[in-house]
C-alpha positions as CSV (number, residue, x, y, z in Angstrom):
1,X,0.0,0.0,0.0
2,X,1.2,3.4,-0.9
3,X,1.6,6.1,2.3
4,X,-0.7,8.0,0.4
5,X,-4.1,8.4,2.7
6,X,-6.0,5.0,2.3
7,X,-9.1,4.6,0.2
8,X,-11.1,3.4,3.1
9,X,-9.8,3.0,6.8
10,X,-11.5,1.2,9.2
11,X,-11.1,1.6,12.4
12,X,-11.9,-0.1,16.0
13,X,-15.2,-1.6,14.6
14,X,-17.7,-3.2,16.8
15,X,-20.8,-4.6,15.5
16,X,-23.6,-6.0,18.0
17,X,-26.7,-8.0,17.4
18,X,-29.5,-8.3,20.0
19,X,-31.2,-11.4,20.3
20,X,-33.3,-13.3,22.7
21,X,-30.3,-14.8,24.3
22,X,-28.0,-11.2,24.8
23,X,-26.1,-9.0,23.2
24,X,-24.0,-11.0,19.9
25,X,-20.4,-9.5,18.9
26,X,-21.1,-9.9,15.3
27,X,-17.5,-7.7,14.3
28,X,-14.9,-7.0,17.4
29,X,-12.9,-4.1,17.5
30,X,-11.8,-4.5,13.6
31,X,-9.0,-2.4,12.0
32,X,-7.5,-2.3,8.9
33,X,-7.1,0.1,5.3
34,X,-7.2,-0.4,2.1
35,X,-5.7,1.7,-0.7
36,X,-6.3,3.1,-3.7
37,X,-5.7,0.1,-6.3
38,X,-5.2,-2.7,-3.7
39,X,-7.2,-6.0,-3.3
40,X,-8.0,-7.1,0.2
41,X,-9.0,-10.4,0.8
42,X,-11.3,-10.7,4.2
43,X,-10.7,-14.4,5.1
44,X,-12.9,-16.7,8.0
45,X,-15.0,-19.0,8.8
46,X,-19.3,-18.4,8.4
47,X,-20.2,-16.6,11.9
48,X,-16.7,-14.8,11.6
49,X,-17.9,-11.4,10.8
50,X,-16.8,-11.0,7.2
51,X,-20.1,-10.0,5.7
52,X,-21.3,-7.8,8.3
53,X,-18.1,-5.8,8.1
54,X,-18.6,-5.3,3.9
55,X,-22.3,-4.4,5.3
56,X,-21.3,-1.9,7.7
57,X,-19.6,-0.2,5.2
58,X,-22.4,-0.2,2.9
59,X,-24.2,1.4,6.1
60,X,-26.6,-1.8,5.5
61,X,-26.3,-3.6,8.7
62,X,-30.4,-4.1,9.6
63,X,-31.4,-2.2,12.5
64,X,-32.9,-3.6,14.7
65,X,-31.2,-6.2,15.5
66,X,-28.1,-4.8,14.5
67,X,-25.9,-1.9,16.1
68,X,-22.8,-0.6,15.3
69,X,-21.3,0.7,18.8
70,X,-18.1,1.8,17.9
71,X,-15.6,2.6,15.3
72,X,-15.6,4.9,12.6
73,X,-15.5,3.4,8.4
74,X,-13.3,6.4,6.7
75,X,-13.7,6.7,3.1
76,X,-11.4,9.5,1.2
77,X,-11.1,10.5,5.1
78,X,-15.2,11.4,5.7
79,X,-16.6,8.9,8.2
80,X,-19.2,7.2,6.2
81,X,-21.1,6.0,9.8
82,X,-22.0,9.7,10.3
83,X,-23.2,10.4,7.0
84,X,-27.3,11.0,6.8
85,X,-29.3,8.2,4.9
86,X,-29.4,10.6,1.8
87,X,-25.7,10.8,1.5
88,X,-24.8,7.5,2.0
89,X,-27.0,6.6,-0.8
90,X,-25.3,8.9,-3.0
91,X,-22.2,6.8,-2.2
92,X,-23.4,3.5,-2.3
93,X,-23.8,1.7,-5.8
94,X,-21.8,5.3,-7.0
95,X,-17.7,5.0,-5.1
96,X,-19.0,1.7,-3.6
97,X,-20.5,-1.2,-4.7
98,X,-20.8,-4.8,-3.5
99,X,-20.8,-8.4,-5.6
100,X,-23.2,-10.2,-3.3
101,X,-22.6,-14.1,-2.5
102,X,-26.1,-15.5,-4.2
103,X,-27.3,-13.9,-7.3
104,X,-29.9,-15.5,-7.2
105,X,-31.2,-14.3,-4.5
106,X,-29.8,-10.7,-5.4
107,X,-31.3,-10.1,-8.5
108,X,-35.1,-9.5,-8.4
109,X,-36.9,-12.5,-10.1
110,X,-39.9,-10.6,-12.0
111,X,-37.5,-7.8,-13.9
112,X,-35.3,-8.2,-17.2
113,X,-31.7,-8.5,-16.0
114,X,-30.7,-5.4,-18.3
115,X,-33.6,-3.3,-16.7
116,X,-31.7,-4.1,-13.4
117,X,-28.5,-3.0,-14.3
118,X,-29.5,0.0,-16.1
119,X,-32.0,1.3,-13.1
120,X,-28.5,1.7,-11.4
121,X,-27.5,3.8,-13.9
122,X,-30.4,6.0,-14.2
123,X,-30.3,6.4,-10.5
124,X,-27.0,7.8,-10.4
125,X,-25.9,9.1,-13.6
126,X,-28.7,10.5,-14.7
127,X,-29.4,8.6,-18.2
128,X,-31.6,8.6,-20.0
129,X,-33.8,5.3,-21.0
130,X,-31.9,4.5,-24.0
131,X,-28.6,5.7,-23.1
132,X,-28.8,3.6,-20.0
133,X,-29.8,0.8,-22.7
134,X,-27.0,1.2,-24.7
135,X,-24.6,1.3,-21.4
136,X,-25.9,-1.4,-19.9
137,X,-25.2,-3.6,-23.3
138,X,-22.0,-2.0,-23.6
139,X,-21.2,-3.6,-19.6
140,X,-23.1,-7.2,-20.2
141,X,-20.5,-7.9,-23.4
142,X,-17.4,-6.3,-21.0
143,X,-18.5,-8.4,-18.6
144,X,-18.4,-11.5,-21.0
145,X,-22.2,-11.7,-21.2
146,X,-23.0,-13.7,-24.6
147,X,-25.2,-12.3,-27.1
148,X,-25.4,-9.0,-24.8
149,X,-28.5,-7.6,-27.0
150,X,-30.5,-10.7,-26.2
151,X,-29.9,-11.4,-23.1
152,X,-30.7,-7.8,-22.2
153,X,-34.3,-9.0,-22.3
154,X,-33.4,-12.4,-20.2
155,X,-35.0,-13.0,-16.8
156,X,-33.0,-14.0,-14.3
157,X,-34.0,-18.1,-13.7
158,X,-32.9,-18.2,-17.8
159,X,-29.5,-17.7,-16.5
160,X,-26.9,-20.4,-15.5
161,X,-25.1,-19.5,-12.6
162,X,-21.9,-17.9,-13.4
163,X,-24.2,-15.6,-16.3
164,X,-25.9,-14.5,-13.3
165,X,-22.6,-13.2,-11.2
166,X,-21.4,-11.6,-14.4
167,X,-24.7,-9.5,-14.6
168,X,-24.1,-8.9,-10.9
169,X,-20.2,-7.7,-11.1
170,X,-21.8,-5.4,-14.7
171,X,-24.4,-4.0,-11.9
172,X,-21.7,-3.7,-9.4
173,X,-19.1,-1.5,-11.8
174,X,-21.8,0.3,-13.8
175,X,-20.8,3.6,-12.3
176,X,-17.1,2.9,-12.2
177,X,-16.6,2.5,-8.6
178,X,-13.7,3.2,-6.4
179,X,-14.3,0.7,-4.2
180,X,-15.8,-2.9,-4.8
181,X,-16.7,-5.3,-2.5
182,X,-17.0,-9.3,-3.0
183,X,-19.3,-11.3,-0.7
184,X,-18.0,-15.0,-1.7
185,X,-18.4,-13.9,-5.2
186,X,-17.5,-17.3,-6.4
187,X,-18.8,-19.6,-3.4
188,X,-20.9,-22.0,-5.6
189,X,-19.5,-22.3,-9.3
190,X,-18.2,-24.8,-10.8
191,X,-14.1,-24.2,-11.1
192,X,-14.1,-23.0,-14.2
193,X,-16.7,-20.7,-13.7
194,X,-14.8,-19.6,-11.0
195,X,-11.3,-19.0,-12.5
196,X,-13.2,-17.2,-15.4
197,X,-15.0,-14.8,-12.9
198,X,-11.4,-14.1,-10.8
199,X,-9.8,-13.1,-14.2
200,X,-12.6,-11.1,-14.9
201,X,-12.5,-9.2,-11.6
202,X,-8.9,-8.7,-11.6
203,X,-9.4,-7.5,-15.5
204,X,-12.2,-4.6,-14.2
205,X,-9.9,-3.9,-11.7
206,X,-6.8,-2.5,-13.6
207,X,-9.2,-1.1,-16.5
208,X,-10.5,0.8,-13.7
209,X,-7.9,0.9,-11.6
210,X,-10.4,-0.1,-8.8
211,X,-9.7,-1.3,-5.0
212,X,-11.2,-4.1,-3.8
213,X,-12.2,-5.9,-1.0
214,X,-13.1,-9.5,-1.1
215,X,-14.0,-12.3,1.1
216,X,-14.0,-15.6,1.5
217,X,-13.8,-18.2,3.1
218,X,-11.2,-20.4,1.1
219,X,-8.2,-18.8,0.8
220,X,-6.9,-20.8,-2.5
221,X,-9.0,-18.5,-4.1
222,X,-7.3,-15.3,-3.2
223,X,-3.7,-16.4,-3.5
224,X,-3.0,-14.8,-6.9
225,X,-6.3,-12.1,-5.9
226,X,-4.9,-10.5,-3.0
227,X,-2.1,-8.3,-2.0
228,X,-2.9,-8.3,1.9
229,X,-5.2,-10.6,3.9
230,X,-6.9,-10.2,6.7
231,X,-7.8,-13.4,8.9
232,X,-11.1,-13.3,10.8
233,X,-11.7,-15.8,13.9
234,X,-15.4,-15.6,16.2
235,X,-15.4,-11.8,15.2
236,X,-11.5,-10.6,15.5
237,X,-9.4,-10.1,13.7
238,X,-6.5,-12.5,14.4
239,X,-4.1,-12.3,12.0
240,X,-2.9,-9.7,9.0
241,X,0.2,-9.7,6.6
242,X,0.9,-9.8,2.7
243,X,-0.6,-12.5,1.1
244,X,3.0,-14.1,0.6
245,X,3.6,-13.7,4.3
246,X,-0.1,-15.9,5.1
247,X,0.9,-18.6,2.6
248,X,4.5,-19.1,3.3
249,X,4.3,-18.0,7.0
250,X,1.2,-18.1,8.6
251,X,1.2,-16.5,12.4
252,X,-2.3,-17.4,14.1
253,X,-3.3,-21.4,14.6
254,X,-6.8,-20.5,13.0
255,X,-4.7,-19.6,10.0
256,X,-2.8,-22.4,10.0
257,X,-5.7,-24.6,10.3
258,X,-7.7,-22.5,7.5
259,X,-4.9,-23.4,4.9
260,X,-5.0,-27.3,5.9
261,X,-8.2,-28.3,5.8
262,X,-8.4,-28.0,1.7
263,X,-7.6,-31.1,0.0
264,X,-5.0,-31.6,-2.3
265,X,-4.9,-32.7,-5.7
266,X,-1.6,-34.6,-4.8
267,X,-0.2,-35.8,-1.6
268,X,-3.6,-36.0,0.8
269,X,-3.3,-37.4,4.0
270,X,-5.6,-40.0,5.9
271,X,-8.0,-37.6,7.3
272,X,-8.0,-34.1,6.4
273,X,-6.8,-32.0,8.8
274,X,-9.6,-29.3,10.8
275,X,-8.8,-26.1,12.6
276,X,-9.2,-28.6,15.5
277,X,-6.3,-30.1,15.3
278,X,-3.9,-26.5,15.6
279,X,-6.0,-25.0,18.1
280,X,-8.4,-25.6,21.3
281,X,-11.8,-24.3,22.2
282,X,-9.9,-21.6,24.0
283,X,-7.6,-20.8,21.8
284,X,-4.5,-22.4,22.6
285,X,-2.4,-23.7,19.7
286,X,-2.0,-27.6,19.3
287,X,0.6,-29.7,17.3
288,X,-1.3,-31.8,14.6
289,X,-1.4,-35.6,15.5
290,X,1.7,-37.0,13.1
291,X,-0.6,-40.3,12.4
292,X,-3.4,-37.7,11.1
293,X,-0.4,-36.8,8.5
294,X,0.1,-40.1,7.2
295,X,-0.5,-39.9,3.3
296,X,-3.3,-41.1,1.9
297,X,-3.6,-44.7,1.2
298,X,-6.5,-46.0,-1.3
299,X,-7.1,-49.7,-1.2
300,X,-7.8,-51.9,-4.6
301,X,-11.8,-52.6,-4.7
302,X,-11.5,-53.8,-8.1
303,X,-11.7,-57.5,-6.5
304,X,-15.0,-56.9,-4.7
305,X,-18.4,-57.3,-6.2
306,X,-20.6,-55.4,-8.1
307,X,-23.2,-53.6,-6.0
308,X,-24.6,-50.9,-8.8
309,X,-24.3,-51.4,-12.8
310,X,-26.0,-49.4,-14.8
311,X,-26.6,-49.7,-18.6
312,X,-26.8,-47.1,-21.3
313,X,-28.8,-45.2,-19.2
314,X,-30.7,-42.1,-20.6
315,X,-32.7,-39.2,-19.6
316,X,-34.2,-37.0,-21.7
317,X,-36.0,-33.6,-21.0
318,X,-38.6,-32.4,-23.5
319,X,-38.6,-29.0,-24.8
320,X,-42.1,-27.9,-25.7
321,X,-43.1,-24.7,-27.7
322,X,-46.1,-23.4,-29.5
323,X,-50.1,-23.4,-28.6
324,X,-50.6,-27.2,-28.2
325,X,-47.4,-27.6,-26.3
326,X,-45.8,-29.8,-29.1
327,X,-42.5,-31.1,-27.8
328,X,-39.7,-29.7,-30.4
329,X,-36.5,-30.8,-29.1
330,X,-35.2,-32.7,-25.8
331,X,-32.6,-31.8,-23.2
332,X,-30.4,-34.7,-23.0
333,X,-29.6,-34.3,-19.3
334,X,-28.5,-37.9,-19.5
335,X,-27.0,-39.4,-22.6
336,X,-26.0,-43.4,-22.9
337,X,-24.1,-43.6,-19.1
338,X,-22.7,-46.8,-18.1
339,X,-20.5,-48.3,-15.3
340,X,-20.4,-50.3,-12.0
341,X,-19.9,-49.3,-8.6
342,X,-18.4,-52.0,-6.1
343,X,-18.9,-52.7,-2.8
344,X,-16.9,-50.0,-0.3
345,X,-15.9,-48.2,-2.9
346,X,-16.3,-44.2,-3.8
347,X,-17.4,-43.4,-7.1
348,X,-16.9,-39.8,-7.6
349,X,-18.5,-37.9,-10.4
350,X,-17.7,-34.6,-11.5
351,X,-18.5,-32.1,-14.0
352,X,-19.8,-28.5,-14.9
353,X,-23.2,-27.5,-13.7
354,X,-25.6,-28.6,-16.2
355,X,-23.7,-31.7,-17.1
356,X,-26.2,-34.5,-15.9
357,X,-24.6,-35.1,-12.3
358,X,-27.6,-34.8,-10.3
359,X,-30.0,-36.3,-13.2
360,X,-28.6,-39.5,-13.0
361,X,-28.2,-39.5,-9.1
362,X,-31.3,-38.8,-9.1
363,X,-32.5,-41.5,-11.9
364,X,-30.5,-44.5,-10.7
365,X,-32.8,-44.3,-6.9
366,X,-35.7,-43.9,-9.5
367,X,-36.5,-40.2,-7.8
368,X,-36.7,-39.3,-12.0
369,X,-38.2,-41.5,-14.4
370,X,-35.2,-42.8,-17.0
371,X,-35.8,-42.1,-20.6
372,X,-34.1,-45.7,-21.5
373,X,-31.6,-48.0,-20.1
374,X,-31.2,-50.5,-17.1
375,X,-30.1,-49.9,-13.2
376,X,-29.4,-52.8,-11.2
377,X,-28.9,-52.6,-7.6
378,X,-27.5,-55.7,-6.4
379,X,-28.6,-57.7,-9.1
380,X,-32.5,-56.4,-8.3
381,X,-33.3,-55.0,-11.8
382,X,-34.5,-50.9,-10.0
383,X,-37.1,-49.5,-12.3
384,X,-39.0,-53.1,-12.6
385,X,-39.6,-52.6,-9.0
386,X,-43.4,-52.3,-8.0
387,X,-43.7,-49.5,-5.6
388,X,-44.1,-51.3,-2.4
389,X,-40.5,-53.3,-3.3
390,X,-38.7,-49.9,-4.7
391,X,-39.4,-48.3,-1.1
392,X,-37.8,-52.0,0.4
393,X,-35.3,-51.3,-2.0
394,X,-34.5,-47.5,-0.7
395,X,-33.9,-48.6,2.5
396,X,-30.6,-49.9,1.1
397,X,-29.9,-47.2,-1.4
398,X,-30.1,-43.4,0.3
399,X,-29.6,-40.1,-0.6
400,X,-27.9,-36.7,0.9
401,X,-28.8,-33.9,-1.0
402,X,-26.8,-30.6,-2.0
403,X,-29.0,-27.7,0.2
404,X,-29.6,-29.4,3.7
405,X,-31.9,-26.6,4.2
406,X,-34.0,-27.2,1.6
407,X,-34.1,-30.8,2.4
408,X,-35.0,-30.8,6.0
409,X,-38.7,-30.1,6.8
410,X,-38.4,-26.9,8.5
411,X,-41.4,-27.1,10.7
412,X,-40.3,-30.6,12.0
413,X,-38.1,-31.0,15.0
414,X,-34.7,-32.7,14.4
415,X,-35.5,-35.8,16.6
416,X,-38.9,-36.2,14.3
417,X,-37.3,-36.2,11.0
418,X,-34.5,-38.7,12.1
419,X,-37.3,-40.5,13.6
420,X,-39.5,-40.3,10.0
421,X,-37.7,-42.8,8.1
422,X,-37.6,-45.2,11.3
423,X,-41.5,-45.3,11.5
424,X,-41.7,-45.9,7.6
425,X,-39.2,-48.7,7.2
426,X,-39.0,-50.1,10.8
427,X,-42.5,-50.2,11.5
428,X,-42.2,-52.6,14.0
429,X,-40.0,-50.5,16.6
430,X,-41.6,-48.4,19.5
431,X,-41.6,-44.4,20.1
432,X,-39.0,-45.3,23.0
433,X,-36.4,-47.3,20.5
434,X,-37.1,-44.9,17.5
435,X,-36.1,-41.7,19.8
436,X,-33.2,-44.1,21.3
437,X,-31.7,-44.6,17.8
438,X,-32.4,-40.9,17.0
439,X,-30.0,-40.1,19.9
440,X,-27.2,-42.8,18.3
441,X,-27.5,-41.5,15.5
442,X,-26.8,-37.5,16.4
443,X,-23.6,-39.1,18.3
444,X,-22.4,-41.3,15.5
445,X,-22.4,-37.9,13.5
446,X,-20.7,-35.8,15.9
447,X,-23.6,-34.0,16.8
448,X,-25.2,-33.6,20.6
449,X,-28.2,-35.7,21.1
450,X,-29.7,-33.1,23.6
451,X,-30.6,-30.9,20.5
452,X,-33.4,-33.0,19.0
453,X,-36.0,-31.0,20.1
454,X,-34.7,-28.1,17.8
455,X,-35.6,-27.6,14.5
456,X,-33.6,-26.9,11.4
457,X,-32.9,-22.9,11.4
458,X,-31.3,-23.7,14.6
459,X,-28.3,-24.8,13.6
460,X,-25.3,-23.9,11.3
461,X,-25.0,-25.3,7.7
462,X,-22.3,-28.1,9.1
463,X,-24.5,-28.8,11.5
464,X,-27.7,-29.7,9.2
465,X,-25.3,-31.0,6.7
466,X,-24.9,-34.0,9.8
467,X,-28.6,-34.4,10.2
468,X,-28.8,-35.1,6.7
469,X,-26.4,-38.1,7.0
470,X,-27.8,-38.9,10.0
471,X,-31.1,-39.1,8.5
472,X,-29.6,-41.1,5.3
473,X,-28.1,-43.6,8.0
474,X,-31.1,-44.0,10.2
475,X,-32.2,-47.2,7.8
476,X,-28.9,-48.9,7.7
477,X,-28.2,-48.6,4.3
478,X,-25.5,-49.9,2.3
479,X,-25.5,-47.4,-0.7
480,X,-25.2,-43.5,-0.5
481,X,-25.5,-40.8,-3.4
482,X,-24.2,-37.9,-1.7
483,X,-25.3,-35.1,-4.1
484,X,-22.6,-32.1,-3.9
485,X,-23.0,-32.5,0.2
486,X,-20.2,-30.1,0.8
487,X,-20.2,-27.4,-1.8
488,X,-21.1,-24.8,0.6
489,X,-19.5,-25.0,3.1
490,X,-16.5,-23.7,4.7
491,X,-13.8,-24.9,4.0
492,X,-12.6,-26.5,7.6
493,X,-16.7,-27.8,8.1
494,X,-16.2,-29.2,4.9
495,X,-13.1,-31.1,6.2
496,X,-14.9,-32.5,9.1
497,X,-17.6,-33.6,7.3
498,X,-15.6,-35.2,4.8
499,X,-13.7,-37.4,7.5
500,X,-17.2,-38.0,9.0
501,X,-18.3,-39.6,5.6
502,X,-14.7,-41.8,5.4
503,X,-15.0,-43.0,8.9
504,X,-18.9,-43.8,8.6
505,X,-17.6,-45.7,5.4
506,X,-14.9,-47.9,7.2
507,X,-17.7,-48.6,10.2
508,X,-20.6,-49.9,8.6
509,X,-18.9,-50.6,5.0
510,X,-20.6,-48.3,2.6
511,X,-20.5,-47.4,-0.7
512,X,-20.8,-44.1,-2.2
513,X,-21.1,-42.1,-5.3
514,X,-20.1,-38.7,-4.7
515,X,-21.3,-36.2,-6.8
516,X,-19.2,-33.1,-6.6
517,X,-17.6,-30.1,-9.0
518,X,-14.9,-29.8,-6.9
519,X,-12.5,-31.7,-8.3
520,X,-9.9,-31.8,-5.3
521,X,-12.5,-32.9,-3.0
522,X,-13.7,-35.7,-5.2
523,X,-9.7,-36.9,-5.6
524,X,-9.9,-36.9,-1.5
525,X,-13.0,-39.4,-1.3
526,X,-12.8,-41.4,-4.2
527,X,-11.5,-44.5,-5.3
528,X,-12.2,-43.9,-9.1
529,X,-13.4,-41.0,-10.8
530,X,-16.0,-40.5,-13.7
531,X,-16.2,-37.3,-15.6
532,X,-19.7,-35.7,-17.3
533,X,-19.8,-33.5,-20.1
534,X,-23.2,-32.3,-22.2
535,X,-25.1,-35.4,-20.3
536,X,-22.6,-38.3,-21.3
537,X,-19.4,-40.0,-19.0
538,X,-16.4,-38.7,-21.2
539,X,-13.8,-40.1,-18.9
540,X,-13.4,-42.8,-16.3
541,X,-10.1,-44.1,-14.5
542,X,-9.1,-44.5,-10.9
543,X,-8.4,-41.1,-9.4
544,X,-4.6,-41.0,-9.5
545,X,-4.6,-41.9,-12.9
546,X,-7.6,-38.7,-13.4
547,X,-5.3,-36.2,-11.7
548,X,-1.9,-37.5,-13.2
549,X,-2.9,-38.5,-16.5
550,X,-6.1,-37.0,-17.8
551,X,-6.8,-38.2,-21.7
552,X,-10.0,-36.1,-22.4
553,X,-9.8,-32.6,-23.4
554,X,-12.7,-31.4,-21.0
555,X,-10.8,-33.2,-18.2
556,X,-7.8,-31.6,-18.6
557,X,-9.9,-28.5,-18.4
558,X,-11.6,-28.7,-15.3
559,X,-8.1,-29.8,-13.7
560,X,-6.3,-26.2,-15.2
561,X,-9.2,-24.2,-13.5
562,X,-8.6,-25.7,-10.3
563,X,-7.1,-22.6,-8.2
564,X,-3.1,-23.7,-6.8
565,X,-3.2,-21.9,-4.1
566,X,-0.3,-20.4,-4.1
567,X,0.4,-16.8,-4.1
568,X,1.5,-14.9,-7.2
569,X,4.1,-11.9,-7.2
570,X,2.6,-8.6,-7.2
């Protein structure tokens, strides 16, 4: 950072939330600049702080609950926190804007995308309705929006993912800000998504020689971002150097801990490593068991038998158009997949959004009705199954889905939805035995069986990622699809539940397919690796020989994209 007065200094922040149980420290006593033309990355765990602080400079922290108490947020030296609202607004979207986590959720569902992003311009530039037009075109196509002029007119939900972010980051530096801020901008794309949207943000930001503060959570993704990080820990800030410094010399335990609990795409050990293992509950800083180090050892399971096959197994979308609803073409979400899974063994299947991973998770347990082809589960032949013998059937084969949110009945008490599959399948057992097995089943997951009279919102997103296993396991199965069951979460949760899913595997002998487009956390968990493109299974090998040797070109792809994590020179 130049000595130059800094861009925006923030200083001795305190954030506080009221709630039913006391006063929350949301942000602690925070510190830290940011110059003009520098990229800070804002690193920690969910429940850190990180958002909040981007929010409290935004001056959008709700209140009620919220309350900043002390500190002052300086931009070009004016205290932004005692600016009136009418100011701030001025400022906000104008010097300031913010990439938000979710587009999804960002952009509003009923307007045009390219109304959205030129309202921001009319607002504070003062176009008019076709100027703003021709702008907003102009940023969709710098953004690397395709067909700009068509997809002006596009509602959001006829976006994919990363289209969506890129119409965020065009909304975002619309007005050329001075500052722009990245909530997890990146969070839930595929890798190559990813890498294309880091390039484009680190494009924007020398055309417009823009600062930038982004967070995260992983910090492989800000090693060739960043020129300084800060390291966030139960609201504190805990450690901050250069991002060389962080990487090659990390201070804190917490940091320490943050940069071990990726995997690898070489060179994994056992179990991955948690924050857990470098420091207490109180803080103190441990020394990582050495038998936790021991690299990573995968077993042959080519010898054992064949618990899935499935055969040339389609499924096909229609695409209807026109008065009558004729169908005109079809999605081929699944196109011609075959292969075998064996007993104890991790199939792991990866791919780009859109590329039929889910479809066929979801067709082999028959939860989407195959176009053509054969599953056989066991021998049992799956979709000749009457209905009363297909839910036999799913006791053995389960599923844990992507959004444990989403997936968990939100008005049901943990204890009754672990209790749910129990009654259905185990009709036999008593109230007492079902809520007895409930409770061994929170403990086998690491979870307290005192909480199963809460309900869902309760807990953290680790935390109802568990009770989603737990639920899967309640029947005893011997097959699990786990459908991108860690894509959202932080990086050290993601860890835990990782080992949680190896050690459940060596107990009670299961077998997984594990659906992912993270390709270092499928080379973690699985024994062999298949690889989806445009609906079909372009590659298949064991995982070293994915990682070492990839022979399709779309492979290779996904495997450049994969961030190194190592810092670049600035």
């Amino acid at each position: 950072m130049t000595n130059q007065t800094p861009l925006l200094n923030i200083k001795n922040l305190s954030v506080a939330f009221h709630t039913e149980h006391g006063k929350v420290m949301a942000v602690d006593d925070l510190s830290f600049q940011i110059g003009a033309g520098q990229t800070m990355g804002l690193v920690g765990e969910s429940g850190s702080g990180k958002s909040v602080t981007a929010l409290s400079v935004l001056g959008l922290v709700p209140q009620p609950p919220g309350q900043i108490t002390a500190g002052q947020i300086e931009f070009h030296g004016t205290d932004l926190l005692s600016l009136p609202d009418k100011q701030l607004r001025k400022i906000r979207g104008n010097d300031i804007s913010m990439v938000f986590q979710e587009p999804m959720t960002s952009l509003n569902p009923v307007f045009r995308v390219g109304y959205q992003i030129a309202e921001v311009l009319r607002l504070h530039q003062k176009l008019s309705r076709q100027q703003a037009k021709a702008r907003t075109i102009e940023l969709m196509d710098w953004v690397g929006i395709p067909e700009p002029q068509r997809r002006y007119k596009s509602y959001p939900h006829e976006m994919s993912g990363g289209q969506k972010q890129r119409v965020m980051i065009a909304m975002a530096i619309a007005c050329e800000p001075q500052l722009l801020i990245c909530d997890e901008p990146t969070t839930a794309l595929d890798v190559t998504i990813q890498r294309q949207v880091l390039e484009l943000l680190k494009n924007l930001q020398k055309e417009l020689d823009m600062s930038m503060l982004f967070i995260t959570h992983d910090l492989g993704v800000i090693a060739d971002l960043a020129d300084e990080v800060v390291v966030m820990y139960q609201a504190k800030k805990v450690e901050q150097a250069s991002t060389r410094q962080i990487f090659n010399a990390p201070q804190h335990p917490y940091t320490k801990g943050l940069l071990a609990c990726r995997p690898k795409l070489h060179d994994n050990p056992q179990r991955l490593l948690t924050v857990a293992d470098f420091m207490d509950a109180t803080g103190q800083e441990l020394t990582p068991d050495k038998s936790v180090l021991a690299s990573q050892q995968k077993t042959d399971k080519s010898t054992q038998k064949t618990l899935l096959e499935v055969k040339n197994l389609k499924t096909y979308f229609p695409l209807k158009s026109g008065f009558f609803g004729r169908v005109t073409s079809q999605v081929k979400a699944v196109d011609d997949v075959s292969f075998t899974v064996r007993k104890g063994e991790t199939l792991g299947l990866v791919g780009e959004s859109g590329c039929g991973k889910t479809t066929l998770g979801r067709t082999i347990l028959k939860l989407q009705a195959a176009t053509a082809g054969e599953v056989f589960y066991d021998g049992i032949d799956v979709f000749k199954q009457s209905p009363q013998d297909l839910r036999r059937l799913r006791s053995k084969m389960q599923i844990i889905f992507q959004d444990p949110y989403a997936s968990l009945n939100p008005r049901m008490t943990v204890g009754q939805t672990l209790m749910e599959p129990l009654q259905l399948h185990q009709s036999q057992n008593s109230k007492a035995q079902n809520l007895q097995r409930a409770a061994e089943l929170m403990a086998m997951v690491g979870m307290n069986p005192d909480q199963l009279n809460r309900f869902p919102h309760e807990f953290s997103g680790g935390q109802r990622q568990r009770i989603s296993i737990a639920r899967a396991l309640a029947v005893e199965p011997e097959f699990i699809i786990c459908d991108e069951s860690v894509s959202a979460l932080d990086v050290s949760v993601q860890a835990q539940v990782l080992n949680l899913l190896l050690d459940l595997q060596d107990q009670m002998d299961l077998t997984y397919i594990f659906i992912s487009h993270d390709l270092s956390v499928i080379n973690f968990i699985a024994d062999r690796v298949g690889v989806m493109n445009q609906g079909k299974l372009v590659e298949l090998n064991t995982a070293e020989a994915i990682y070492r040797n990839p022979q399709n070109e779309y492979t290779k792809k996904l495997l450049a994209a994969i961030p190194d994590g190592l810092p670049k020179a600035k």
